[in-house]
C-alpha positions as CSV (number, residue, x, y, z in Angstrom):
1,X,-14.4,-105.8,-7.3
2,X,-12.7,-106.0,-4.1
3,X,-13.5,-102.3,-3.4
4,X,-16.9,-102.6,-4.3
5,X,-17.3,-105.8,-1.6
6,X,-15.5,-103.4,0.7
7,X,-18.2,-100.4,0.5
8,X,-21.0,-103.0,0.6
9,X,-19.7,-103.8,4.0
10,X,-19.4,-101.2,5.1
11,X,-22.8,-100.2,4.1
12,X,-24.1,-103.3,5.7
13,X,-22.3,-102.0,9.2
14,X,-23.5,-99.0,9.4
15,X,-27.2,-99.7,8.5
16,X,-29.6,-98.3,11.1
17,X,-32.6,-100.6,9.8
18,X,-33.2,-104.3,9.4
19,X,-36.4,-104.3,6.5
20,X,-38.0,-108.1,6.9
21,X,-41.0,-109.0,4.1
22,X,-42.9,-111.5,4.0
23,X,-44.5,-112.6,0.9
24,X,-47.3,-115.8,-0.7
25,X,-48.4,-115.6,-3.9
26,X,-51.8,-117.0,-4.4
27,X,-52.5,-121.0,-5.9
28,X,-49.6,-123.5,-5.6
29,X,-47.1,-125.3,-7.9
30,X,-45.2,-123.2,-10.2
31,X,-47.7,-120.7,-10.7
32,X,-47.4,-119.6,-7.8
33,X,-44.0,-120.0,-7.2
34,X,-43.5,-117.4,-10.6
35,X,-46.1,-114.7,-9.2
36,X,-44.1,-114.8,-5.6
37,X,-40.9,-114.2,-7.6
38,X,-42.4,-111.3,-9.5
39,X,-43.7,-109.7,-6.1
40,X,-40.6,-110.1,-4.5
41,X,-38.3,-109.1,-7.6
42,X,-40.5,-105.5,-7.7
43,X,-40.4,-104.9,-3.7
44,X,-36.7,-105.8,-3.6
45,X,-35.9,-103.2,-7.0
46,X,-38.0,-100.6,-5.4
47,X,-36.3,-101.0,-1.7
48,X,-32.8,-101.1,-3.4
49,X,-34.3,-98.0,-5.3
50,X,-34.5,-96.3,-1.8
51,X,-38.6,-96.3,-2.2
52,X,-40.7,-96.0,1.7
53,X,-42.5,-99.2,2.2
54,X,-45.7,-98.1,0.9
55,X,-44.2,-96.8,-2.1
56,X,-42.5,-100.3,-2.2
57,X,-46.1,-101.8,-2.0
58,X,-47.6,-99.5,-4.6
59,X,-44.6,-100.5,-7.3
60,X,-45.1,-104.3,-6.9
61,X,-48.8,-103.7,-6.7
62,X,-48.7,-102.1,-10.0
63,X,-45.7,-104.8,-11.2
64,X,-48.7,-107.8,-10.4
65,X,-51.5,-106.0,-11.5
66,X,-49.9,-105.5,-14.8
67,X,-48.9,-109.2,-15.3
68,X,-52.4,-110.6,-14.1
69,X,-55.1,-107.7,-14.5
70,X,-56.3,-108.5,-10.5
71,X,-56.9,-112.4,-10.8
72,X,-54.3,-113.3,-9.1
73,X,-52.6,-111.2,-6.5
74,X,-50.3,-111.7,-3.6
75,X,-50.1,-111.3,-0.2
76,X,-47.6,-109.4,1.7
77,X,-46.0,-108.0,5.1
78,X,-43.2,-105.3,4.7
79,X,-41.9,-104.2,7.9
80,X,-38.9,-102.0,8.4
81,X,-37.1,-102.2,11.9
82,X,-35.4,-98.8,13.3
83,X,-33.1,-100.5,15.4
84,X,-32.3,-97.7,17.6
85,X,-36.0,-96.6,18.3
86,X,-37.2,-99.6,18.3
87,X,-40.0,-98.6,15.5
88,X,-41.5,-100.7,13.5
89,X,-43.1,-99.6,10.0
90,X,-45.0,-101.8,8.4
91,X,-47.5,-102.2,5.4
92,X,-50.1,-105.2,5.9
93,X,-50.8,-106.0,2.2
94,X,-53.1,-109.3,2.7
95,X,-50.5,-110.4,5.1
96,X,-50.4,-112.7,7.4
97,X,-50.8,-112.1,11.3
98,X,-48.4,-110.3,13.4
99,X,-48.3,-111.3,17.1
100,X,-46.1,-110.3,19.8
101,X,-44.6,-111.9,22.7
102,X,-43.6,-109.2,25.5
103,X,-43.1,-110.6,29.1
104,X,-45.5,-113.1,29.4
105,X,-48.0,-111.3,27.7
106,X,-48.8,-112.5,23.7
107,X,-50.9,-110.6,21.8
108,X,-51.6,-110.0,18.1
109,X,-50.3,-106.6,17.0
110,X,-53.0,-104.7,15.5
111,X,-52.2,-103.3,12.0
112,X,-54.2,-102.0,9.3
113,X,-55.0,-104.7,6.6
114,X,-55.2,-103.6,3.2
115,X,-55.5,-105.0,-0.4
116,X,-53.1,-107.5,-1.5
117,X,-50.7,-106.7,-4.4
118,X,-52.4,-106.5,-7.7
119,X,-55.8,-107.0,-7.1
120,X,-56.3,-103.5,-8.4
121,X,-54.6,-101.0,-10.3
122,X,-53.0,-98.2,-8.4
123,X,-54.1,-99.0,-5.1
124,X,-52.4,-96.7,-2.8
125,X,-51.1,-98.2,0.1
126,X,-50.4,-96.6,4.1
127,X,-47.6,-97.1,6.2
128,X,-48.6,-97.7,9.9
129,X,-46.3,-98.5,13.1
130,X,-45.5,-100.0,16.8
131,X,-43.0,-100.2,18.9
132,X,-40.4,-103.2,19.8
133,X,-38.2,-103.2,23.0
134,X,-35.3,-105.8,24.0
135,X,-36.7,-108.9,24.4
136,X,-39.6,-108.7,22.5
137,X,-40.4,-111.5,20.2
138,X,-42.4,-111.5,17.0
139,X,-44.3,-114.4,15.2
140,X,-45.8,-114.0,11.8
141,X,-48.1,-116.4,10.9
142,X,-50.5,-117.3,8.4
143,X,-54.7,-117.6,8.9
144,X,-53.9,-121.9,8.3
145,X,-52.2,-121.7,11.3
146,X,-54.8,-121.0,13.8
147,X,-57.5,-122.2,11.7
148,X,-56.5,-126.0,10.9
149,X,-58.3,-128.3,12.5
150,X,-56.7,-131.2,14.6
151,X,-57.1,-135.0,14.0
152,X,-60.2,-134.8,16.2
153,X,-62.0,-132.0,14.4
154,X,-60.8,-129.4,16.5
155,X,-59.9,-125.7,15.9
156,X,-56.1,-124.7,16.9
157,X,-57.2,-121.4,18.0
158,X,-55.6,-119.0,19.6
159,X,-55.6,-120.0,22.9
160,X,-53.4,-123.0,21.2
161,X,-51.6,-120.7,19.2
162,X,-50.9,-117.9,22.5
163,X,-49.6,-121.4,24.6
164,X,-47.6,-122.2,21.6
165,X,-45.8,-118.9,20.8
166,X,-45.2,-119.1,25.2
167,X,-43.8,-122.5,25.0
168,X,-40.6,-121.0,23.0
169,X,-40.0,-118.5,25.5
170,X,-36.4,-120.2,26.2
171,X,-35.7,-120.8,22.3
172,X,-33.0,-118.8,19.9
């Protein structure tokens, strides 16, 4: 065991990506809580598998549609960071929004949106990318964010939501 801990490790230290996903299975309660955990089971088997990102997609695409026949599917965001590029891969699956924080500047990062994971069978997903650079910050949000409405009927927007990501300019 000790030898095994030892080459995972080392692995680990000498990784030259950082792979972040994002996952929400449609409804609430328990439901949804078990389709999530299917979605992410699949994407993490087929990344441990050595699968690109939109292979990853396609596997738990097929993994969901299987279980569910398309009514209920689950959104997604697989993004794979090159950490000495500074490339970014990512899969938009139904995900939620991807903005960026460079400078001063915030802007959403445009990325192809595609179908969710197993609202159709074989649905043959695309892996699309941008560039990061030191100093950068990402926020990944979901449409409820800039779409509630506040106490006095009011849209957040994103106007709010480009002050907001500003405001943590100084945080971790």
């Amino acid at each position: 065991r000790r030898l095994r801990e030892d080459r995972l490790v080392a692995r680990a230290a000498t990784a030259t990506d950082l792979a972040l996903t994002v996952v929400n299975g449609m409804g609430e309660g328990i439901a949804a809580a078990q389709l999530t955990s299917l979605a992410v089971n699949a994407l993490r088997n087929a990344r441990r598998a050595g699968a690109d990102l939109a292979d990853q997609a396609a596997l738990a695409d097929q993994a969901v549609y299987a279980q569910h026949q398309g009514e209920q599917y689950v959104s997604a965001l697989l993004l794979s960071f090159a950490y000495e590029t500074g490339q970014v891969s990512v899969v938009d699956a139904g995900s939620p929004q991807i903005w960026m924080r460079r400078g001063r500047t915030v802007e959403r990062v445009a990325v192809e949106p595609q179908l969710p994971l197993g609202m159709f069978e074989e649905t043959a997903y695309r892996i699309r990318t941008f560039q990061v650079q030191p100093g950068d910050r990402l926020v990944i949000i979901s449409d409820g964010v800039h779409s509630v409405m506040s106490p006095a009927g009011e849209a957040y927007g994103l106007t709010a939501l480009q002050r907001g990501i500003n405001a943590s300019a100084l945080l971790p």
